[in-house]
C-alpha positions in Angstrom: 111.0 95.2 106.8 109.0 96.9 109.0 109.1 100.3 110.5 108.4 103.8 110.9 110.6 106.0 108.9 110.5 109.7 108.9 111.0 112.2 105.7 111.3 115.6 106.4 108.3 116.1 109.4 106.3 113.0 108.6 106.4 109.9 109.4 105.5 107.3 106.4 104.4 103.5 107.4 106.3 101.1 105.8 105.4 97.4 105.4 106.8 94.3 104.4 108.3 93.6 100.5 107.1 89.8 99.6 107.5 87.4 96.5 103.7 86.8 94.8 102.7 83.4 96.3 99.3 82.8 94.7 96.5 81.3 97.0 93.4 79.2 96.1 90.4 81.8 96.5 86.9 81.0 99.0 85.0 83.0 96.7 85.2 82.8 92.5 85.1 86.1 92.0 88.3 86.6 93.4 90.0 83.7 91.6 92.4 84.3 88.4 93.3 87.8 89.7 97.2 87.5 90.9 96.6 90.8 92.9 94.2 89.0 94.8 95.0 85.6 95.3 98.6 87.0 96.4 96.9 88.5 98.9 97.1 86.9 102.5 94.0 84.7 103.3 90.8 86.6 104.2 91.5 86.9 108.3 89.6 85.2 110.9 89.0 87.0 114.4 91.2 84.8 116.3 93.6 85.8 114.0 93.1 89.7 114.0 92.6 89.2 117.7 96.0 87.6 117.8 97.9 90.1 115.4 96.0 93.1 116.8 96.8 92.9 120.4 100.2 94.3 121.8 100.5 94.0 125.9 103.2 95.1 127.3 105.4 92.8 129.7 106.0 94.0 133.3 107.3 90.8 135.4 107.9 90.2 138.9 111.3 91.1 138.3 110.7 94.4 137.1 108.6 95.5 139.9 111.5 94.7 142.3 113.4 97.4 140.9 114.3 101.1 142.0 111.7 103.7 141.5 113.9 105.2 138.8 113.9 101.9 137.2 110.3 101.4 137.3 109.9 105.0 136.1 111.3 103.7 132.8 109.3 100.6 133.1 106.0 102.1 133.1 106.5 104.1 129.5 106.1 100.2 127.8 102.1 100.8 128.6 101.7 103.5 125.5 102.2 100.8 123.4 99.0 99.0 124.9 96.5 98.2 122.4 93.2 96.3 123.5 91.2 94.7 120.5 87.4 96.3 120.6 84.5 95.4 118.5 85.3 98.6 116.4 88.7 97.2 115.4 87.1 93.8 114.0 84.4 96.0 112.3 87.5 98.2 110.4 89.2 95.0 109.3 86.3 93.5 107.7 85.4 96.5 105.9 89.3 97.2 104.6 89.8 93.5 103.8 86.6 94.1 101.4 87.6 97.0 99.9 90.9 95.9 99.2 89.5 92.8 97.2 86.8 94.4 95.9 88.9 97.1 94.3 91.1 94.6 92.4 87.8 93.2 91.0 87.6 96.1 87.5 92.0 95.7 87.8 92.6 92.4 87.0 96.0 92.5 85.0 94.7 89.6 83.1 92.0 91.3 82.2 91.8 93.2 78.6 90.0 95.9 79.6 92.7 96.8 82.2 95.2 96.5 80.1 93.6 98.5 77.3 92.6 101.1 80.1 96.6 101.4 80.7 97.1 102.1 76.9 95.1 104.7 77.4 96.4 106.5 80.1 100.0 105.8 78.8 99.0 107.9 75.5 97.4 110.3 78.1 100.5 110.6 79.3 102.4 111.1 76.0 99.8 114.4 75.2 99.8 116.0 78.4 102.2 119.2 77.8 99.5 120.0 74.6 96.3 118.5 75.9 96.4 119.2 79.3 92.6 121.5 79.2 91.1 118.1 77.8 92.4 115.9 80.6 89.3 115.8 82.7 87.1 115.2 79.9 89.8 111.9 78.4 90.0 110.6 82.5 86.0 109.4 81.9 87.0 107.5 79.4 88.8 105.2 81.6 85.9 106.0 84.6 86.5 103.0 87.6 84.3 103.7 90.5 85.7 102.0 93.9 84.0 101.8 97.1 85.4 104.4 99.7 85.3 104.7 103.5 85.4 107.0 106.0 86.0 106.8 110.0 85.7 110.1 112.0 86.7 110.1 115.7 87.1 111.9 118.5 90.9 112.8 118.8 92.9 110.2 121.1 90.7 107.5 120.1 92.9 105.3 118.5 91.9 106.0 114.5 95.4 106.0 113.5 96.7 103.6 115.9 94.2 100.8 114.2 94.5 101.7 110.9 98.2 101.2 111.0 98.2 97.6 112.8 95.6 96.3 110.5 97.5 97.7 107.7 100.4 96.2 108.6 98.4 92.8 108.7 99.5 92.8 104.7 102.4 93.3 102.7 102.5 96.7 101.5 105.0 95.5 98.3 104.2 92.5 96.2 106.7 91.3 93.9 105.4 89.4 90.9 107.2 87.7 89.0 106.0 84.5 87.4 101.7 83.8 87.1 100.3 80.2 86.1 103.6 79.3 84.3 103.7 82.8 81.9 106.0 85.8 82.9 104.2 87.9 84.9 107.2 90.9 86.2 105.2 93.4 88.1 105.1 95.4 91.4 102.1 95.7 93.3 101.5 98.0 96.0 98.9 96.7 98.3 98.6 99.8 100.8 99.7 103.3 100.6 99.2 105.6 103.6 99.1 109.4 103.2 98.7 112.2 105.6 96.9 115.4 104.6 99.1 118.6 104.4 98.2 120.9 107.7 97.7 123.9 104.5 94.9 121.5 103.1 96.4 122.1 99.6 95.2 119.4 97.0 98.2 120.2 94.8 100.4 119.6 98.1 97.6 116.2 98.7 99.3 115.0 95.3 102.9 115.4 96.1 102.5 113.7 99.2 101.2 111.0 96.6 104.0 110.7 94.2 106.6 111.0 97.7 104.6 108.3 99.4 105.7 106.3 96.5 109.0 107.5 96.0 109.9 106.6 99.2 108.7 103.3 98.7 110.3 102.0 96.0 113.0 104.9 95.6 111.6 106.2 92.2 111.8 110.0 91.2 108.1 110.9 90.6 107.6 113.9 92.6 111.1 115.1 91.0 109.6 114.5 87.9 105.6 115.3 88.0 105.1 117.3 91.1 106.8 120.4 90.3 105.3 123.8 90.8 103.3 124.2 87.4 101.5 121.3 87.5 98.3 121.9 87.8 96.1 120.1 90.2 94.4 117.8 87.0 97.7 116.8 85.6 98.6 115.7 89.0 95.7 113.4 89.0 96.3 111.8 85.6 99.8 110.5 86.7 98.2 109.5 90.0 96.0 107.6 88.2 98.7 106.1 85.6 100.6 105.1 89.0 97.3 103.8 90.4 97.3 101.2 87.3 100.9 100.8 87.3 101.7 99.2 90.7 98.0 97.8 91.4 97.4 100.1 94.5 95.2 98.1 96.7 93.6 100.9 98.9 94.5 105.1 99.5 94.3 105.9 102.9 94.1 109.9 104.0 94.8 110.5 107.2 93.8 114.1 109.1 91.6 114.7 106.1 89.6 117.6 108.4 93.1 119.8 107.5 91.1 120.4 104.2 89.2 123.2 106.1 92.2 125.1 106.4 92.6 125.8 102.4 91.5 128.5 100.5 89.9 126.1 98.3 86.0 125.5 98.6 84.1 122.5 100.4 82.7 121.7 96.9 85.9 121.7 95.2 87.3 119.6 97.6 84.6 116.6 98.0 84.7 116.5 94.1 88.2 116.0 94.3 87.6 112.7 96.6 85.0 111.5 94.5 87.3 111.9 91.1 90.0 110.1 93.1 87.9 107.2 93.7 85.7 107.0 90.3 89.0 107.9 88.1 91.6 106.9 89.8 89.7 103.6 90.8 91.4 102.5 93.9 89.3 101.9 97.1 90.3 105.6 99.1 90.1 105.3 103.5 89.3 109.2 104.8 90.6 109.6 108.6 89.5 112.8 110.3 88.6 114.0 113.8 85.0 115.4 114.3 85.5 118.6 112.8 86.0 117.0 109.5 82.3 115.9 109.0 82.0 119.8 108.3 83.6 118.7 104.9 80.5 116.4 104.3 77.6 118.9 105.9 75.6 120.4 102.8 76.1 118.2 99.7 75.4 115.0 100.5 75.7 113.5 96.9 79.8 114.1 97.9 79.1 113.1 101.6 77.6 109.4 100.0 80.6 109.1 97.9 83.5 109.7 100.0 81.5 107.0 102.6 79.9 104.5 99.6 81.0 101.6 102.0 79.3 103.4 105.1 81.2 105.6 107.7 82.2 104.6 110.7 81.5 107.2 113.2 84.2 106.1 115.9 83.1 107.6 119.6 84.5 107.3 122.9 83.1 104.4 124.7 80.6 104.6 127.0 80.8 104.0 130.9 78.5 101.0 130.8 79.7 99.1 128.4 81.3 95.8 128.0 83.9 97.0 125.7 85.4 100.0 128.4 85.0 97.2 131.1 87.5 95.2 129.3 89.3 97.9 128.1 89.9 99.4 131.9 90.3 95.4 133.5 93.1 94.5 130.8 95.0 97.8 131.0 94.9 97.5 135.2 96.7 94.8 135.1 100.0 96.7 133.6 101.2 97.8 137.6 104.3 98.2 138.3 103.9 99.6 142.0 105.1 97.9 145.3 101.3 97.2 146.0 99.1 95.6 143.4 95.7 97.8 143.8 92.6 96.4 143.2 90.1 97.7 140.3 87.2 99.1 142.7 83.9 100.5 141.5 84.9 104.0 143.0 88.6 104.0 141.3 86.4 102.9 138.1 84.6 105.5 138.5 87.0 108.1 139.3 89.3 107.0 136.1 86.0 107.3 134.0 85.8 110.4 134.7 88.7 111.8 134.2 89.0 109.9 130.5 85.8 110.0 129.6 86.1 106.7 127.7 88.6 108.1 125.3 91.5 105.1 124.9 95.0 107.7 124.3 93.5 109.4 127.5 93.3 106.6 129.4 96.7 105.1 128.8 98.0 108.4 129.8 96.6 109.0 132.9 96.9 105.2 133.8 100.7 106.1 133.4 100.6 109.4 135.3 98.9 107.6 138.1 101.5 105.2 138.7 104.5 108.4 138.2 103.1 110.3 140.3 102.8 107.2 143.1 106.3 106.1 142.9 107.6 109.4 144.3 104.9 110.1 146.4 106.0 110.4 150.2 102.4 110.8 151.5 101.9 107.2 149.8 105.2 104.7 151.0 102.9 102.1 149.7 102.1 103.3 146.3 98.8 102.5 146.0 96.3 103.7 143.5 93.1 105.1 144.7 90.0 107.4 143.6 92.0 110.4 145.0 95.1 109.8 143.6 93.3 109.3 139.9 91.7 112.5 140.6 94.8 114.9 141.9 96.8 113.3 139.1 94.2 114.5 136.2 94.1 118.0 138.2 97.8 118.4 138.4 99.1 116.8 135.3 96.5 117.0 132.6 95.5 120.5 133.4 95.8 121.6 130.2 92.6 119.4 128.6 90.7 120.3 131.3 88.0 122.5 129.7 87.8 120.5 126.8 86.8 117.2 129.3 84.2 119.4 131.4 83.0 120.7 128.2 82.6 117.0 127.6 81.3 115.5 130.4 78.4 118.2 130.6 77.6 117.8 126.5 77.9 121.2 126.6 77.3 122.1 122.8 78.2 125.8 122.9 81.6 124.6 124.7 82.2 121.5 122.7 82.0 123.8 119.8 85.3 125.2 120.8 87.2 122.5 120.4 87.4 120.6 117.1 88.3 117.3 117.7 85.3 116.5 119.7 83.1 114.1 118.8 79.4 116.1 118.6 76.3 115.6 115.6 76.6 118.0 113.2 74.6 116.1 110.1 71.6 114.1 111.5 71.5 112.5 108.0 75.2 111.3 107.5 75.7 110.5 111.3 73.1 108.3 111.7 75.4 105.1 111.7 75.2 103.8 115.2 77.6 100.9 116.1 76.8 98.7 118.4 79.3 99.4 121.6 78.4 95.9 123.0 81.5 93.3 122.9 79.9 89.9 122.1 80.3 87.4 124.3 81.8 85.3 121.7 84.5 87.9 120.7 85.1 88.4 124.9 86.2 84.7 125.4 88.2 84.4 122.8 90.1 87.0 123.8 90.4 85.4 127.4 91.1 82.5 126.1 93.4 83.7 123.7 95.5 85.1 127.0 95.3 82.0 128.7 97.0 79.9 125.5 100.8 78.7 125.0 100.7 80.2 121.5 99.7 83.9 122.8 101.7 83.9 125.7 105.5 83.2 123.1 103.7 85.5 120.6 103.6 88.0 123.3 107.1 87.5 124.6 108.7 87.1 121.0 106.9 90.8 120.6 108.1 92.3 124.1 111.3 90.9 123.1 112.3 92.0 119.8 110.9 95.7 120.8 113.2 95.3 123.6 116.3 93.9 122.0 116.2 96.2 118.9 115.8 99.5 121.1 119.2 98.9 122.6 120.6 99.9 118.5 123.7 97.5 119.3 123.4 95.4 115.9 124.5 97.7 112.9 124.0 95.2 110.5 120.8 93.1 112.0 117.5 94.3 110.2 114.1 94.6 112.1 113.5 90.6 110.4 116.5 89.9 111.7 116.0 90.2 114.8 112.5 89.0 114.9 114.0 85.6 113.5 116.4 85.6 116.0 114.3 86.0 118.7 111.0 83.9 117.4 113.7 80.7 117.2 114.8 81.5 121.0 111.5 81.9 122.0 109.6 78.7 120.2 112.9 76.3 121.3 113.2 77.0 125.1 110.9 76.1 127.6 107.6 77.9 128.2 108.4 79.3 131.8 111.8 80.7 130.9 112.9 83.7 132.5 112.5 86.6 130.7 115.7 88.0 131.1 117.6 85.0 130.3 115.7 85.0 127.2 116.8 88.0 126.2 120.4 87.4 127.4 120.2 84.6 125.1 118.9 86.7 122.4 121.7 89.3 122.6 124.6 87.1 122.5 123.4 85.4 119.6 122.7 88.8 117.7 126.2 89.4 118.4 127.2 86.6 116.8 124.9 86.7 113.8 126.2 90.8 113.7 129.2 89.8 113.8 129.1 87.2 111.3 127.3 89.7 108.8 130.4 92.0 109.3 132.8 89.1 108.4 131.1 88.3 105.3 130.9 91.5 104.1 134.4 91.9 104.6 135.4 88.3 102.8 133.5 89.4 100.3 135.5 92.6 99.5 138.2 90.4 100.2 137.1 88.0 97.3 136.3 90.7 95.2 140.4 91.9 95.3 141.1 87.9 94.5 139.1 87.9 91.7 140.3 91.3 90.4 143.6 91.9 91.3 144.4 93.9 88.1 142.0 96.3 89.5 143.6 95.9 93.2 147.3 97.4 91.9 145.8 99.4 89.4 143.9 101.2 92.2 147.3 101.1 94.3 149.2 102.6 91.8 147.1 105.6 91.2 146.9 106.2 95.0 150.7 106.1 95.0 150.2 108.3 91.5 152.3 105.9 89.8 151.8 105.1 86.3 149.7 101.5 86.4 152.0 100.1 83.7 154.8 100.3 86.0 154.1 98.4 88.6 151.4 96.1 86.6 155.1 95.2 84.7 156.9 94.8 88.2 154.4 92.3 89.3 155.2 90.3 86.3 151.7 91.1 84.7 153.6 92.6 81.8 156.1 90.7 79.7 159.4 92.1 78.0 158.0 91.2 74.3 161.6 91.0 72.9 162.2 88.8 76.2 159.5 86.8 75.1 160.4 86.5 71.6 164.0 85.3 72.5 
């Protein structure tokens, strides 16, 4: 199942759990390698574009409502997510390092599996042999490609990362390969976030919990407590590397590394000893001030990028991509009058945003708040002026940060970390192209225009909507995605909305309900089955002696009776 489940202050992505299902392979090198060719097929872009894009439903309907209503309306536009170039770019590259990292794991192979003996005697010698450790881990030495994306804050770094992760089953269950027993678990994706202290021994904890939480093992209980030094750590990272088959380590807000006491070298050589020893493909995420990690050594700074960086701006006012970007978004209104998209509210809203996408969504948002309840505006219309007294007002507080911005003021953007500025002419000299191709454009508009998108996108709107209302205690997230894809796909293409979901509910009743009853024939069934137990268990609540009234309901004979 799905979902975003919080431990203690952070949130850990969960994916889906699947049964291996072994796929023919495009490419030989990938074939006879059950961690790959359970793998879903390699993507297509009509296929990321399909997966990828989330658009929020406001119908006629809605727009009718109160302004309090419509208030609540307008907060399904932060889940907005517009496919860019950029996002097709990340896919390709994780989809290869995924693969390419199973390439020296095959559990087929020999040299895997001896590579496992090894760090399973590793294991066995680590309270005595702990000061050899480093020297015994390049014994079983397995570069994988890593990759790193730096960004502007509000960008949408995370945001991606997490759909296109989602794209794959983070738990693969294998249990049977080319007719031979094959009982292992693979984890496909594991998604970290750096500790705000920048510790490496608190970067490995966050490792073993990751895990833990994951399949409900004990590991930090049992190798992350205080002594362990930050080598020991990495040896039974690696041993659960090789264990579950970890397809791909992504660190998230890696530039919190700055805040430790540790050094810059000390740091990088941790990130390349994760890659070459632990040998799983690792994805750094960090704002701009994390390319201070990389400034000065750039034998590390190649490393931690081997696959390239990608070096994730804001988009520019010109460009295709921010035209699409702005003309998609525009049409999420949910105002008495639908404004038109002029060149001067273009613009305006440009300015204010400066290209960056969180910023954007916001303020789009704010606009439409703040012309709801507007008296000066009966009409609530958006305009140039009302973009820019919106910004003023309501995003005050980033204010210097955007001017410091909009002037590329370097002494200014100096202030602020998580602005996007050159500081390494040598790493940072990976320009993407911010021109959407026209190919990529029409698909997308065609995409919009097709029967299959437009249930996709309803199915979507509709199970967020349905599961928010936390009605069905015994309905999973797949549950009610089931539910609601079978509504969808069987009635006709321009049913309501709302009867949709009417139709959804009442049925998740009913399957909730059903759940509830089988739970409770089964208990039920369970007392038929053992009905010993049953008096047993009534007798010692009435703190009776069992024999008693196991004898009373004739389940004990009179053995003199009997014999008579």
């Amino acid at each position: 199942m799905r979902n975003l489940g919080k431990t203690n202050d952070m949130v850990v992505l969960k994916g889906e759990f699947e049964k291996g299902v072994y796929k023919e392979q495009p490419l030989s090198e990938y074939a006879n390698n059950p961690f790959i060719e359970a793998l879903p097929p390699i993507l297509s872009e009509d296929v990321v574009l399909e997966r990828f894009m989330v658009t929020p439903r406001i119908s006629d309907q809605d727009k009718l409502s109160e302004s309090n209503i419509r208030y609540h309306v307008l907060k399904r536009v932060r889940n907005f997510i517009q496919p860019l170039p950029i996002h097709f770019e990340v896919e390709r590259r994780l989809s290869t390092l995924i693969r390419r990292g199973y390439l020296a794991r095959n559990p087929l192979d020999s040299t895997f599996l001896e590579r496992v003996r090894v760090l399973h005697e590793l294991r066995e010698e680590e309270e005595i042999a702990h000061k050899h450790i480093k020297e015994r881990l390049n014994y079983i030495r397995s570069t994988a490609d890593s990759l790193s994306i730096i960004g502007i804050s509000g960008i949408g770094k995370t945001t991606a990362i997490e759909r296109l992760l989602l794209m794959y089953p983070q738990v693969i269950k294998h249990e049977t390969y080319g007719g031979q027993p094959f009982n292992r678990t693979q984890i496909v994706w594991l998604k970290i976030d750096c500790p705000y202290d920048g510790s490496l021994s608190t970067l490995c904890k966050s490792f073993f919990k990751a895990i833990d939480d994951l399949l409900g093992t004990r590991y930090l209980e049992k190798y992350g407590y205080l002594n362990r030094v930050t080598s020991t750590m990495l040896l039974h990272m690696t041993s659960l590397a090789s264990m579950y088959g970890i397809g791909v380590l992504v660190i998230d807000e890696i530039q919190h590394l700055l805040h430790s006491k540790n050094d810059q070298e000390e740091m990088l050589n941790f990130f390349v000893t994760l890659s070459n020893t632990v040998g799983i493909p690792t994805v750094l995420i960090g704002t701009s001030k994390a390319q201070k990690l990389f400034k000065g050594n750039f034998r590390q700074a190649r490393r931690a990028a081997s696959d390239g960086a990608i070096i994730w701006d804001r988009m520019a006012e010109d460009s295709e991509e921010w035209e699409l970007f702005l003309e998609t978004l525009w049409e999420l209104q949910c105002l008495k009058t639908h404004s038109d998209l002029t060149e001067q509210a273009k613009k305006a809203f440009y300015y204010e945003c400066q290209g960056i996408t969180a910023l954007a969504v916001n303020l789009f948002i704010l606009v439409q708040e703040r012309a709801l309840f507007d008296e000066d505006n009966p009409n609530e219309t958006i305009t140039p002026q009302v973009i820019k007294k919106t910004a003023k007002e309501d995003m005050q507080t980033i204010q210097p940060m955007m001017t410091a911005i909009r002037t590329n003021n370097l002494a200014d953007m100096m202030k602020y970390e998580d602005i996007m500025i050159n500081l390494d002419e040598v790493m940072l000299n990976h320009k993407r192209n911010t021109e959407i191709t026209g190919r990529i454009q029409d698909a997308f508009k065609e995409r919009q225009n097709t029967i299959q998108y437009k249930r996709q996108d309803t199915i979507e709107n509709l199970r967020v909507e349905v599961a928010a209302l936390g009605i069905f205690d015994r309905l999973k997230d797949k549950d009610i995605k089931k539910l609601t894809k079978n509504i969808v796909e069987e009635s006709p293409l321009d049913t309501d909305f709302h009867q949709l979901k009417s139709d959804v509910i009442q049925q998740g009743i009913a399957l909730n309900q059903q759940k509830k009853e089988q739970k409770t024939k089964a208990k039920t069934k369970n007392a038929d089955v053992l009905p010993l137990l049953t008096l047993r268990k009534r007798a010692l609540d009435k703190k009776q002696h069992p024999h008693e009234l196991l004898k009373a309901n004739g389940y004990i004979k009179n053995p003199l009776e009997e014999f008579y």
